[in-house]
C-alpha positions as protocol buffer text, in pm:
chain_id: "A"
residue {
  index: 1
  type: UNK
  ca { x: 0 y: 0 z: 0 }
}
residue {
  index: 2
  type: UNK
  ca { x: 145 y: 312 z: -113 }
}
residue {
  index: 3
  type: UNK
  ca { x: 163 y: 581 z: 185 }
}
residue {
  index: 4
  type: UNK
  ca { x: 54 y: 992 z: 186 }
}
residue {
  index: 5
  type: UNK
  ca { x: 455 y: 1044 z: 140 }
}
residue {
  index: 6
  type: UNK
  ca { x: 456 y: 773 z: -157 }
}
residue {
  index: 7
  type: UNK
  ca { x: 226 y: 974 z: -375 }
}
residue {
  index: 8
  type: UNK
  ca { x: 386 y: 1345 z: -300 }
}
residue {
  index: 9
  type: UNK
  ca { x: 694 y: 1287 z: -363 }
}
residue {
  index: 10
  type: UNK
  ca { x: 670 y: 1283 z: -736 }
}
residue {
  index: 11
  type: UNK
  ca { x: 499 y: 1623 z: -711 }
}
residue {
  index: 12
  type: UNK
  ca { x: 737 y: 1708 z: -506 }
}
residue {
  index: 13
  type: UNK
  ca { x: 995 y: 1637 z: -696 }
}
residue {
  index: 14
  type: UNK
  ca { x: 879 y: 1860 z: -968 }
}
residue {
  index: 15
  type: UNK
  ca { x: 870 y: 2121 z: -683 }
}
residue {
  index: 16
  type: UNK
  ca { x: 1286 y: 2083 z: -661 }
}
residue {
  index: 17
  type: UNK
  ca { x: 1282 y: 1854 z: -377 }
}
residue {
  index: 18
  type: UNK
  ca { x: 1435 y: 1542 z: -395 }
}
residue {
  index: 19
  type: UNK
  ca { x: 1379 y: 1200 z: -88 }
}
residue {
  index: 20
  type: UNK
  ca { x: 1736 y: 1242 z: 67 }
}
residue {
  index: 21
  type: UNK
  ca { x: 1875 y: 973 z: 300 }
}
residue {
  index: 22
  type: UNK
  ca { x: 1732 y: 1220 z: 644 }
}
residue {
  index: 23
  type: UNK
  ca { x: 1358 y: 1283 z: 418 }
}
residue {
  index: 24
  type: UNK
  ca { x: 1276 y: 1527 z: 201 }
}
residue {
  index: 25
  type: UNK
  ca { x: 1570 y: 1777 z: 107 }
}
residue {
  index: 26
  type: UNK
  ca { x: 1592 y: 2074 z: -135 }
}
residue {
  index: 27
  type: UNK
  ca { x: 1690 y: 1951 z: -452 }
}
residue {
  index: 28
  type: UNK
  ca { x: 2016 y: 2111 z: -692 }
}
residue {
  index: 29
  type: UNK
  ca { x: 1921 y: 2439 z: -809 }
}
residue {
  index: 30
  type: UNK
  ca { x: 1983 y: 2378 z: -1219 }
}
residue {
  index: 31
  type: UNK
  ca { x: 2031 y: 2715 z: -1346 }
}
residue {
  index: 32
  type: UNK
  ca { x: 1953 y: 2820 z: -1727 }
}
residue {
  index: 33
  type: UNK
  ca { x: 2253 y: 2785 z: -1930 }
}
residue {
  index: 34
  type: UNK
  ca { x: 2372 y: 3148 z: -2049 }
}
residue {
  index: 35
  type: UNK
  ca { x: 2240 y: 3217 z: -2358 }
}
residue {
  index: 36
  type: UNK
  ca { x: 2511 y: 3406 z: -2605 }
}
residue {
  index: 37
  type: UNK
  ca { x: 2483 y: 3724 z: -2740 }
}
residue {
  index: 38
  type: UNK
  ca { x: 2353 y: 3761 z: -3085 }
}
residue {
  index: 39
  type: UNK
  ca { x: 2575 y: 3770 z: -3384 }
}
residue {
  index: 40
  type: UNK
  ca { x: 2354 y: 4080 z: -3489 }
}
residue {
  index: 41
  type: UNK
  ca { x: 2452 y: 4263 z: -3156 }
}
residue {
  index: 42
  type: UNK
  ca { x: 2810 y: 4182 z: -3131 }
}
residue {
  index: 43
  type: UNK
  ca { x: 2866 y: 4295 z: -3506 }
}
residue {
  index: 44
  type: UNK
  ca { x: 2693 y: 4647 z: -3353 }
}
residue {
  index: 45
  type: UNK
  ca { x: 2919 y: 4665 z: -3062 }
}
residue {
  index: 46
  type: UNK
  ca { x: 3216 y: 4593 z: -3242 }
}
residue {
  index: 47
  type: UNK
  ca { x: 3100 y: 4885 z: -3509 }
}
residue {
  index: 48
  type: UNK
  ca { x: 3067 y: 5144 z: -3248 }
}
residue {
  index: 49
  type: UNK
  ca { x: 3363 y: 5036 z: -3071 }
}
residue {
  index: 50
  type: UNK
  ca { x: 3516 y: 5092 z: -3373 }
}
residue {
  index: 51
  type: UNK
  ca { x: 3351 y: 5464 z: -3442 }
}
residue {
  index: 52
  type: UNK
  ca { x: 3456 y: 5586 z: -3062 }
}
residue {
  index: 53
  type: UNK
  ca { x: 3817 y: 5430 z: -3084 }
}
residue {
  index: 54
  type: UNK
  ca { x: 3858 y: 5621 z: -3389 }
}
residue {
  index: 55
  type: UNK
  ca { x: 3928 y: 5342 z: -3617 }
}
residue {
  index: 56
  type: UNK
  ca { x: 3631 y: 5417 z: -3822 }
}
residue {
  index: 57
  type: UNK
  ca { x: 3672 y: 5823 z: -3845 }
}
residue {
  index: 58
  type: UNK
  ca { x: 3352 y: 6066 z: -3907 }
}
residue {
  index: 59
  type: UNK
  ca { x: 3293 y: 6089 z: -4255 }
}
residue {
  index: 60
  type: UNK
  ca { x: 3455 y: 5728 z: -4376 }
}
residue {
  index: 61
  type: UNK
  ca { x: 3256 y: 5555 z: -4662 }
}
residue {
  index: 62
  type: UNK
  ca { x: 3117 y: 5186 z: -4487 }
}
residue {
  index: 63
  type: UNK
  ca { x: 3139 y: 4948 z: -4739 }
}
residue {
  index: 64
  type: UNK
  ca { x: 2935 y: 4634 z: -4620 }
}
residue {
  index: 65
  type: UNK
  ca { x: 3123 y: 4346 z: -4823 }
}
residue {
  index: 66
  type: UNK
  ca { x: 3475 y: 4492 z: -4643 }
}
residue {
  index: 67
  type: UNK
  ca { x: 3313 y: 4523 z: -4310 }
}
residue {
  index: 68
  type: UNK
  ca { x: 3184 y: 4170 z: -4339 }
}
residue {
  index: 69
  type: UNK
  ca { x: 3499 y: 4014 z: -4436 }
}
residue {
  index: 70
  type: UNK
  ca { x: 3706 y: 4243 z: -4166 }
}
residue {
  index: 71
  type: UNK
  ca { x: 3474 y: 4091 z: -3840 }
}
residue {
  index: 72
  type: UNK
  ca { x: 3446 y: 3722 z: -4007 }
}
residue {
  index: 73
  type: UNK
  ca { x: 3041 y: 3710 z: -4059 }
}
residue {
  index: 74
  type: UNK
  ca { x: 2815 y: 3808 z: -4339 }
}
residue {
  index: 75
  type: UNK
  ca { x: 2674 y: 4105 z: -4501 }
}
residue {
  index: 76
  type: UNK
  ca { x: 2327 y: 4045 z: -4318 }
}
residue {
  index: 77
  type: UNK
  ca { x: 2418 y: 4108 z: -3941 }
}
residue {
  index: 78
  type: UNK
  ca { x: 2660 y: 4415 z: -4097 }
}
residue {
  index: 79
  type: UNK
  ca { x: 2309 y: 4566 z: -4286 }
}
residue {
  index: 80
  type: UNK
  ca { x: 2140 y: 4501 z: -3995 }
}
residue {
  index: 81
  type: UNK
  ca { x: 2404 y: 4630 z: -3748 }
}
residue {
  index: 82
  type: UNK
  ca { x: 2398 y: 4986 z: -4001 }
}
residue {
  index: 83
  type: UNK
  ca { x: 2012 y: 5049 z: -3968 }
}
residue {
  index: 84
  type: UNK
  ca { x: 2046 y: 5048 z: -3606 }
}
residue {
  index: 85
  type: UNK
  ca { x: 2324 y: 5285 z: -3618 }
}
residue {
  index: 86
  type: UNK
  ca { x: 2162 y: 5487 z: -3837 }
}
residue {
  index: 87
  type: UNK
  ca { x: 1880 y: 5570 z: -3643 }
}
residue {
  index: 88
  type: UNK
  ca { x: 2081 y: 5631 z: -3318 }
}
residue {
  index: 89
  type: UNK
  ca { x: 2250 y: 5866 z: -3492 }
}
residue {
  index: 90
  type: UNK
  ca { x: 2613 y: 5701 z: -3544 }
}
residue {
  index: 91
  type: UNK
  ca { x: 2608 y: 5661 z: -3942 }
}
residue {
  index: 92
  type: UNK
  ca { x: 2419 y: 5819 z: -4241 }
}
residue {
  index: 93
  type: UNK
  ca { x: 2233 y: 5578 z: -4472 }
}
residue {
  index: 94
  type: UNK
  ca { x: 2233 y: 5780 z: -4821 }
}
residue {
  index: 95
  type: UNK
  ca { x: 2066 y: 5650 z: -5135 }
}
residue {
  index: 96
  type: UNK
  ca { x: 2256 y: 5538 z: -5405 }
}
residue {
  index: 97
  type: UNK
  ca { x: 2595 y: 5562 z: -5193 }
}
residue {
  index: 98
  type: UNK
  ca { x: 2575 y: 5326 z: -4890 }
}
residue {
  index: 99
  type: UNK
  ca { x: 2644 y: 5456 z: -4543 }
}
residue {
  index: 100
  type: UNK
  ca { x: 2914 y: 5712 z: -4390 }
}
residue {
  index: 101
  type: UNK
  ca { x: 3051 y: 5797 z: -4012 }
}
residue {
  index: 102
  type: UNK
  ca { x: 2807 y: 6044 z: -3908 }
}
residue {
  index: 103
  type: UNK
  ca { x: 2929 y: 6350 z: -3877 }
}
residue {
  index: 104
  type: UNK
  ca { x: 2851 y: 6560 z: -3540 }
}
residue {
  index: 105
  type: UNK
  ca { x: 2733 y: 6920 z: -3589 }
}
residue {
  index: 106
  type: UNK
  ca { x: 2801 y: 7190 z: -3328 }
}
residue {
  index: 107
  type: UNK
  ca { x: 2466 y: 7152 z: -3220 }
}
residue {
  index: 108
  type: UNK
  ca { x: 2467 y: 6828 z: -3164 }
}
residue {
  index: 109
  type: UNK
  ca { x: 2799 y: 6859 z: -2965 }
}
residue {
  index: 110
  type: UNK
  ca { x: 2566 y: 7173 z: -2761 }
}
residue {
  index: 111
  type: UNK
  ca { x: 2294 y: 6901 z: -2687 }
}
residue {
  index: 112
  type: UNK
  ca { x: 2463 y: 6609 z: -2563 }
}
residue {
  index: 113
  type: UNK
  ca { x: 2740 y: 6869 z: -2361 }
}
residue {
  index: 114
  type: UNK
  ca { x: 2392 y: 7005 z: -2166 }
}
residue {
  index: 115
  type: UNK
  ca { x: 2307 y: 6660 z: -2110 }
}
residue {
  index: 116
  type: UNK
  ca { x: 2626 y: 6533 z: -1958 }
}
residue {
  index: 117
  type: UNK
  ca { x: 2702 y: 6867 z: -1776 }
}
residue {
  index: 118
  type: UNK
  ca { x: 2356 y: 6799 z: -1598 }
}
residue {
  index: 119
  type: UNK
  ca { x: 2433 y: 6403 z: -1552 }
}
residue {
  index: 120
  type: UNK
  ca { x: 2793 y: 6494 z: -1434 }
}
residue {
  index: 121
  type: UNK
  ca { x: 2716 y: 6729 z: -1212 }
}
residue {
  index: 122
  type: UNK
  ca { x: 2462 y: 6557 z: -1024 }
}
residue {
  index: 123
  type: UNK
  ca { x: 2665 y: 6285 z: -983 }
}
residue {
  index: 124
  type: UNK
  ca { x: 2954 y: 6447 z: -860 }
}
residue {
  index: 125
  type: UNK
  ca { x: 2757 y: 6612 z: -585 }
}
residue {
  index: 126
  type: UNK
  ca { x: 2627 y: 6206 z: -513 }
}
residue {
  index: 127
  type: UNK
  ca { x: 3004 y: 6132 z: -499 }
}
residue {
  index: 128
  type: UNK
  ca { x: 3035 y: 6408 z: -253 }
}
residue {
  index: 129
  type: UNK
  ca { x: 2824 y: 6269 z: -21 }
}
residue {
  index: 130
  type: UNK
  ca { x: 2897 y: 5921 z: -29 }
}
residue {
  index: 131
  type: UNK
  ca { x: 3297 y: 5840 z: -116 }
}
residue {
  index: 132
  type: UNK
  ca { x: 3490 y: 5647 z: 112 }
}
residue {
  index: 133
  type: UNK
  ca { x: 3859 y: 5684 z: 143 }
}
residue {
  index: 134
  type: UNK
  ca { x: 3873 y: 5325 z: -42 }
}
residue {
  index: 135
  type: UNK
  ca { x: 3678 y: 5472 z: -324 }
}
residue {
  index: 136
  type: UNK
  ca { x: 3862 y: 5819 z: -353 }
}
residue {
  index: 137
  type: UNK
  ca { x: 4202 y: 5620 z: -355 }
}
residue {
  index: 138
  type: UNK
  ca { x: 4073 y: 5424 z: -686 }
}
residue {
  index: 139
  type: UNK
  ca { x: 3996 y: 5765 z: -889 }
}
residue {
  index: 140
  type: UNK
  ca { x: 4353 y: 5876 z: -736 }
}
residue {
  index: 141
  type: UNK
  ca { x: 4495 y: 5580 z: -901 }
}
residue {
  index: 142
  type: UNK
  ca { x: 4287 y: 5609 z: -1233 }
}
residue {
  index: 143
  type: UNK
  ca { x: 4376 y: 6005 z: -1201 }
}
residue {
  index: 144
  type: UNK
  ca { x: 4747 y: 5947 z: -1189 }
}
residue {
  index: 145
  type: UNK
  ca { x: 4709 y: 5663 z: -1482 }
}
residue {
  index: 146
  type: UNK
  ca { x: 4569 y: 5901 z: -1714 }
}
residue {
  index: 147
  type: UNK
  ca { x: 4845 y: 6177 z: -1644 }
}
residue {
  index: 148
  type: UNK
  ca { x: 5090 y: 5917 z: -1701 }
}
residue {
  index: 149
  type: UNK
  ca { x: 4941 y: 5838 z: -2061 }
}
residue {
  index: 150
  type: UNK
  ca { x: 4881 y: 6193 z: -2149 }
}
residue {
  index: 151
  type: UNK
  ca { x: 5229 y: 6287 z: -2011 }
}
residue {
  index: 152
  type: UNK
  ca { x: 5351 y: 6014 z: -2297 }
}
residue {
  index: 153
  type: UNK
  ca { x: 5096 y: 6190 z: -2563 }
}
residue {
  index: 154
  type: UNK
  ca { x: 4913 y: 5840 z: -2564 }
}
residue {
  index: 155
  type: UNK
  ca { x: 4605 y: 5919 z: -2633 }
}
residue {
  index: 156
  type: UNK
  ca { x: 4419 y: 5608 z: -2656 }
}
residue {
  index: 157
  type: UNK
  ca { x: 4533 y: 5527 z: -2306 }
}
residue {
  index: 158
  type: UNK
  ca { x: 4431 y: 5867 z: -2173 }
}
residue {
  index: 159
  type: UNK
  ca { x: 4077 y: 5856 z: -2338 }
}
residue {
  index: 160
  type: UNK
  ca { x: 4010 y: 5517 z: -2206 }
}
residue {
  index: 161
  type: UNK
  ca { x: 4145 y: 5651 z: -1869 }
}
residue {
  index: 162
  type: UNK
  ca { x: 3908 y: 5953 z: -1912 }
}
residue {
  index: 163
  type: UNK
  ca { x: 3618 y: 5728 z: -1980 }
}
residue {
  index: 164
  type: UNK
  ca { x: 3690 y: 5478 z: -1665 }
}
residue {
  index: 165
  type: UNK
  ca { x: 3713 y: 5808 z: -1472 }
}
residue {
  index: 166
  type: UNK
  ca { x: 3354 y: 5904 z: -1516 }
}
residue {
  index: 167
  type: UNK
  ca { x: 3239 y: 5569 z: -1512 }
}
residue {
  index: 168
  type: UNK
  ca { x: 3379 y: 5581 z: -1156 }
}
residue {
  index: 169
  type: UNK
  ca { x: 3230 y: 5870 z: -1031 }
}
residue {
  index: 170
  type: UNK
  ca { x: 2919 y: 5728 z: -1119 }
}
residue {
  index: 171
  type: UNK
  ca { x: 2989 y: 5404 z: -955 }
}
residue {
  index: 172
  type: UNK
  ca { x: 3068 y: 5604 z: -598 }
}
residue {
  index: 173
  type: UNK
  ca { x: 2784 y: 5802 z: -652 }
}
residue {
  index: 174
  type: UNK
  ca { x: 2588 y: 5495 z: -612 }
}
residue {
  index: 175
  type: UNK
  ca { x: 2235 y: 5597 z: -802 }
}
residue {
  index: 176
  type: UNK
  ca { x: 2226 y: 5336 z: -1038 }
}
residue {
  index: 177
  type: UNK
  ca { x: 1973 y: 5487 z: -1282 }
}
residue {
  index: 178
  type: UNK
  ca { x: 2184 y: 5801 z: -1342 }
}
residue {
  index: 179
  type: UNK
  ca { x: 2464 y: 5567 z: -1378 }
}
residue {
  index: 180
  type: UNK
  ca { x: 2337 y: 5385 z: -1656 }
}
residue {
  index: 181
  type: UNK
  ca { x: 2200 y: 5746 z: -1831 }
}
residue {
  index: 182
  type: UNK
  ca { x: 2533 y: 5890 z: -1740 }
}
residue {
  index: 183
  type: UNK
  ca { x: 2674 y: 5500 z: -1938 }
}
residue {
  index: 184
  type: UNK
  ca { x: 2450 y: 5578 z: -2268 }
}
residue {
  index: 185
  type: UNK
  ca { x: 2589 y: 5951 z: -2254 }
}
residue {
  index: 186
  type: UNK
  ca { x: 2899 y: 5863 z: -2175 }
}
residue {
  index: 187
  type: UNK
  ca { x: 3002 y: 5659 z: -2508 }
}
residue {
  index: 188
  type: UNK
  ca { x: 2919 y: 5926 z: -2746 }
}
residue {
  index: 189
  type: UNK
  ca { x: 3092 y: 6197 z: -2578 }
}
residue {
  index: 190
  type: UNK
  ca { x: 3419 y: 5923 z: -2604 }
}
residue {
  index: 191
  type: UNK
  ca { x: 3321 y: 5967 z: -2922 }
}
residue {
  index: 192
  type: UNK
  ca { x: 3305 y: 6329 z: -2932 }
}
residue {
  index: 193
  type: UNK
  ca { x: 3670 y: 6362 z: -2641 }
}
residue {
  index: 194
  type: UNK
  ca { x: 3914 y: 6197 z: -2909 }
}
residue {
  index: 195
  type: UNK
  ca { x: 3861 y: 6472 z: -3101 }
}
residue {
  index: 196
  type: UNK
  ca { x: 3972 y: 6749 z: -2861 }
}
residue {
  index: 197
  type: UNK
  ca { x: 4189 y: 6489 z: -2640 }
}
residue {
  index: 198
  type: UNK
  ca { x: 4540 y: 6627 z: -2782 }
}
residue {
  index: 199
  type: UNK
  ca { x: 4382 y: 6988 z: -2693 }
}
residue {
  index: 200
  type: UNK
  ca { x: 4260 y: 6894 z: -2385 }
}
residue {
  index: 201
  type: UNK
  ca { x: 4557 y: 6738 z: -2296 }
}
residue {
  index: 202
  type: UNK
  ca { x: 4725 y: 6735 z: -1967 }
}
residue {
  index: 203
  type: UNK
  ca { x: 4484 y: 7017 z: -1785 }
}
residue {
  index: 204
  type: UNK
  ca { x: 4157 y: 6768 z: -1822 }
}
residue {
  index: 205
  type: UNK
  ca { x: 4379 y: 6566 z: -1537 }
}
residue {
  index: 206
  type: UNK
  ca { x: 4451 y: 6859 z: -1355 }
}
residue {
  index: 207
  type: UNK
  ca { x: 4098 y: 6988 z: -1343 }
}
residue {
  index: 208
  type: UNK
  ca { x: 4026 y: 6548 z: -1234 }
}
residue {
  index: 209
  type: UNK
  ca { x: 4258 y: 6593 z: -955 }
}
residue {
  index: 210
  type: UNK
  ca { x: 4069 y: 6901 z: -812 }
}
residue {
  index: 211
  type: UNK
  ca { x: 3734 y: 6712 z: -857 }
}
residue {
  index: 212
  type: UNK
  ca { x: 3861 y: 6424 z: -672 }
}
residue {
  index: 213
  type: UNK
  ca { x: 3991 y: 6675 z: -404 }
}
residue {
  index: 214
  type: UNK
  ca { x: 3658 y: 6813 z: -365 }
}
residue {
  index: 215
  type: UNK
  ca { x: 3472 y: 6456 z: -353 }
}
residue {
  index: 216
  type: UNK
  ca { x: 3717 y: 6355 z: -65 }
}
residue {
  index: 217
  type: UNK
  ca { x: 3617 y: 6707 z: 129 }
}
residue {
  index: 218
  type: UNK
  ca { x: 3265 y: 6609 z: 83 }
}
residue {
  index: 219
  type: UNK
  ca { x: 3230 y: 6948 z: -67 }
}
residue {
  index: 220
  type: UNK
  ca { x: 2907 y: 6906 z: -288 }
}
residue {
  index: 221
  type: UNK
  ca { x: 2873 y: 7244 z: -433 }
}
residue {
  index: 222
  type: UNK
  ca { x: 3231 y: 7257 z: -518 }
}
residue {
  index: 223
  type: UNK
  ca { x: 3206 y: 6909 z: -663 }
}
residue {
  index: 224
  type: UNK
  ca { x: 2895 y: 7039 z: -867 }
}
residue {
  index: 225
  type: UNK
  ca { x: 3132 y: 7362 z: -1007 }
}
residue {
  index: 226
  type: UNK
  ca { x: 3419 y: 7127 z: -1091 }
}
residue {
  index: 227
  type: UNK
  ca { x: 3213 y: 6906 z: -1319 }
}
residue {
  index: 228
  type: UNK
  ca { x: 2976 y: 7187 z: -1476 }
}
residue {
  index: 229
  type: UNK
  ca { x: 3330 y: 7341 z: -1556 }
}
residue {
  index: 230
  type: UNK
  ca { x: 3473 y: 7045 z: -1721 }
}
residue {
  index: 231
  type: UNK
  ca { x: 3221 y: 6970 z: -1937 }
}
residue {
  index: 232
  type: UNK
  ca { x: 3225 y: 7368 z: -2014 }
}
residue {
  index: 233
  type: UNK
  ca { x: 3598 y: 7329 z: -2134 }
}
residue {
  index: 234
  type: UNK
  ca { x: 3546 y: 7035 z: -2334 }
}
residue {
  index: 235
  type: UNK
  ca { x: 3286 y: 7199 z: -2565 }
}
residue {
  index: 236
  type: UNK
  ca { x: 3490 y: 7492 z: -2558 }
}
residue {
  index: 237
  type: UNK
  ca { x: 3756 y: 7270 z: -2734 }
}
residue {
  index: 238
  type: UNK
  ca { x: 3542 y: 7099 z: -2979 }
}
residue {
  index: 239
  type: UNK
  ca { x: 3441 y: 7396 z: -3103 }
}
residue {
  index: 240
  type: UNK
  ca { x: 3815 y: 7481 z: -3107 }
}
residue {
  index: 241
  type: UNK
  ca { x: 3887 y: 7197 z: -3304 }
}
């Protein structure tokens, strides 16, 4: 005669519980297996990687058939990769010609320089508030990186020390919304740095180093001056440009 326990367990086992030695235990957890990223998506990051490294410069003719056969797939995740692009504003479809690099206008620099003066300084102010020595050590050490690089005119370095800078700051200011918005800003105005990097030069550092001061003085309205300034002298060198 089969007991109450008898029939449960096989619902029970579809429950994750399995009839160890001692009764009824939890069963192993078996988690989904990762899925992996879509072809279609890693041909678009590796695009726009290649847009704010400056491999693919504003203005450059993108030929499908060469793309294709430059990141090993074929022409349909490339087309497919473009049309995205093209309506976030990274490339120009044009009939008859193919697609091209977009090409940032001033105002378009203006905009997105608002935007991440906003972003920026509200996050420094966050930063402000919340750094711990720990934290304020790490954007010393990212700080001194980047004045290393631009001290050796390496610019690639320096931007991608720039860029990990921000990121930072975002990361201490611990808001995770604005440091996602302040992510999605962040790559285009990569984008938009290499082009006054050699301008900027070594001062962008010096003007990090006196955020990072302020940040570890808790000084939120100093914090909030530092970063509306930076972002002030960085479209003041675009425009330079």
């Amino acid at each position: 005669m089969h007991t109450v326990a008898d029939k449960l367990l096989p619902l029970l086992a579809w429950e994750g519980w399995s009839d160890g030695a001692g009764g009824l235990v939890p069963a192993a957890v078996i988690r989904p297996v990762p899925r992996p990223v879509p072809l279609r998506q890693s041909v678009y990051d590796a695009l726009i990687d290649l847009i704010v490294g400056g491999e693919l410069r504003p203005g450059q003719h993108l030929v499908e058939t060469d793309l294709a056969r430059q990141l090993g797939v074929s022409r349909q995740p490339i087309r497919e990769a473009l049309h995205r692009m093209e309506a976030e504003g990274w490339v120009d479809l044009r009939p008859s010609q193919g697609a091209f690099v977009h090409v940032p206008t001033s105002s378009e620099v203006d905009e997105l320089l608002d935007v991440r003066a906003l972003l920026e300084a509200e996050t420094a102010v966050l930063a402000a508030r919340t750094a711990t020595p720990a934290q304020v050590g790490r954007l010393r050490e990212i700080c001194a990186d980047g004045q290393r690089a631009a001290g050796r005119d390496d610019l690639s370095a320096a931007i991608a020390a720039n860029d990990l800078f921000h990121a930072e700051i975002a990361l201490v200011a611990g808001n995770a919304v604005l440091a996602e918005l302040a992510g999605i800003v962040g790559r285009r105005v990569q984008w938009y740095y290499r082009m006054v990097a050699p301008e900027r030069g070594y001062s962008s550092w010096s003007e990090h180093a006196e955020l990072i001061d302020a940040i570890e003085a808790a000084d939120a309205e100093q914090a909030q001056l530092l970063a509306r300034r930076q972002a002030e002298r960085t479209r003041d060198a675009y425009h330079r440009a």
